[in-house]
C-alpha positions in Angstrom: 49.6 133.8 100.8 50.3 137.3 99.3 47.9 140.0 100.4 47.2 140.4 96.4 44.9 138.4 94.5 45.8 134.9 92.8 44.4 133.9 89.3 44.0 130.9 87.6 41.8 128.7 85.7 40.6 125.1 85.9 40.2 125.0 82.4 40.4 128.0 80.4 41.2 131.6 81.7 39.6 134.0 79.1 37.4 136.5 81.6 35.1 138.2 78.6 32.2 136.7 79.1 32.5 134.8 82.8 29.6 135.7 85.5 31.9 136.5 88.4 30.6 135.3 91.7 32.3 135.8 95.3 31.7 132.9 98.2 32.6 132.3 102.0 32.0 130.2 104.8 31.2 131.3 108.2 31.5 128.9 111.2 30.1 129.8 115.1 33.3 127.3 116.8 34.8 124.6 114.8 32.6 122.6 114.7 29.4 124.5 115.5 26.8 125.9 113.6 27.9 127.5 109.9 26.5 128.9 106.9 27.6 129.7 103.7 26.7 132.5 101.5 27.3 133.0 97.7 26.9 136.4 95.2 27.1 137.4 91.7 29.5 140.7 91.4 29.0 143.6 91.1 25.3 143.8 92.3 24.8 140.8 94.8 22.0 139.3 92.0 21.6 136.1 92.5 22.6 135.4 95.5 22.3 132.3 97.7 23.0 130.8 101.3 22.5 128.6 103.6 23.5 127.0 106.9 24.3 123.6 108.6 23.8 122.9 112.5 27.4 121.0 113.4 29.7 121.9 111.0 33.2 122.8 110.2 34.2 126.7 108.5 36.4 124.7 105.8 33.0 122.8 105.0 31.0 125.8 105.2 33.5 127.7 102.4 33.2 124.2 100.1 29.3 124.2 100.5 29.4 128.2 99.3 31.3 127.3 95.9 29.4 123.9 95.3 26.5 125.9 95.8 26.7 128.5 93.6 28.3 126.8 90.8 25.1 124.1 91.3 23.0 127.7 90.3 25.0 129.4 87.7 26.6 127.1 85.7 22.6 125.6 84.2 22.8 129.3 83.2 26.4 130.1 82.4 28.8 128.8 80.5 31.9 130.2 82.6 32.3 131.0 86.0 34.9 133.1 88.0 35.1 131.9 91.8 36.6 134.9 93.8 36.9 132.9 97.4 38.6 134.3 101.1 39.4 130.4 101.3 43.1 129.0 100.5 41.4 125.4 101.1 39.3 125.9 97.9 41.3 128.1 95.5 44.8 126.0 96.3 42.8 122.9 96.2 42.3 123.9 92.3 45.4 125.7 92.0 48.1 122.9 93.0 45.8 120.3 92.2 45.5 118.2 95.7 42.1 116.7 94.3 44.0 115.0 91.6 46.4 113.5 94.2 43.6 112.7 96.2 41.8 111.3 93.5 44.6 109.1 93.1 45.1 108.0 96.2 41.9 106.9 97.1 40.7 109.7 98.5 43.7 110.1 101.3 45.7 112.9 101.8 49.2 113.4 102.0 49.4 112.2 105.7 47.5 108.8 104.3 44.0 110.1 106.5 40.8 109.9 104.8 40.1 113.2 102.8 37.8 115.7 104.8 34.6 116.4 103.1 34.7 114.2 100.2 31.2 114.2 100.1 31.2 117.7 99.0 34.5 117.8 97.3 33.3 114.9 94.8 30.3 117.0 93.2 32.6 119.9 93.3 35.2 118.9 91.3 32.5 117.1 88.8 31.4 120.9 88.7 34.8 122.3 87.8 36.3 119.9 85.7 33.3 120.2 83.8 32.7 123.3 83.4 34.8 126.7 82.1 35.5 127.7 86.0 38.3 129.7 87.2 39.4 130.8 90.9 40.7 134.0 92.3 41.7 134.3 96.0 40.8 137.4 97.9 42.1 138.6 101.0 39.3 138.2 103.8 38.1 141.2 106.0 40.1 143.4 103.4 37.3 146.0 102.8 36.5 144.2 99.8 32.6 145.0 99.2 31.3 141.7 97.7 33.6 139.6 100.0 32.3 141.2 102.8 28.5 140.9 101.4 28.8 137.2 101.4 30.6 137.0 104.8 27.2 138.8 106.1 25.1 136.5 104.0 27.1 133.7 105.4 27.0 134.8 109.0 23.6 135.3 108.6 22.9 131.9 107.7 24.9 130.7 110.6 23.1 132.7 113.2 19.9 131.1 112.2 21.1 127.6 113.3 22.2 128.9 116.6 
């Protein structure tokens, strides 16, 4: 992926008015414990994380975005997901959940779909919703990426 942003939208794309919130996943080994940590730009208020004993980083960094968009969306009526995760934002992007969807929930490789349980809820959250995605390079220097790495770390340390 290019060290520059990518932006899209799951439904519509007009930033005016969108509460921007960044997300990550942190994981101690794969599979250990993890946490996730979410953040609304450009203050860190609200914020929220959280942490699982035996978990995986990928589920960690789907928990963070089904977790925020659970708190934000009651409130807002668009959201703008920045995310260090490729698994989330190209999930959206090149629409694999639709595939998936369609396959019953296998992927290309005809294996059961990793996570459904989260992705499910998810995707009821974004195809509902006015919510776009942005990747952001990880452990760039960004400030609010790197808040919600520490938030998800965090999280993750209090499982250990």
């Amino acid at each position: 992926m290019p060290d520059q942003p990518s932006l899209f939208s799951a439904s519509a794309n007009d930033l005016g008015d969108v509460v921007t919130v960044f997300t990550d996943g942190a994981c101690s080994g794969n599979p250990g414990p993890g946490g996730w940590g979410w953040a609304v730009s450009p203050d860190g208020l609200p914020s929220g994380a959280g942490s699982e004993a035996n978990t995986t980083n990928q589920r960690m960094e789907l928990a963070a975005v089904l977790e925020a968009l659970r708190a934000l969306t009651p409130e807002y009526s668009a959201v703008h997901v920045v995310s260090d995760s490729t698994y989330v934002v190209n999930c959206f992007r090149d629409g694999w959940w639709k595939k998936w969807k369609r396959n019953g929930w296998k992927n290309s490789k005809r294996e059961p779909v990793a996570n459904v349980d989260l992705w499910e809820p998810l995707i009821e959250l974004v195809t509902t919703n006015e919510i776009s995605f942005e990747w952001v390079k990880g452990h760039s220097g960004n400030p609010m990426n790197d808040f919600v790495d520490e938030l998800a770390v965090a999280a993750a340390q209090q499982v250990e």
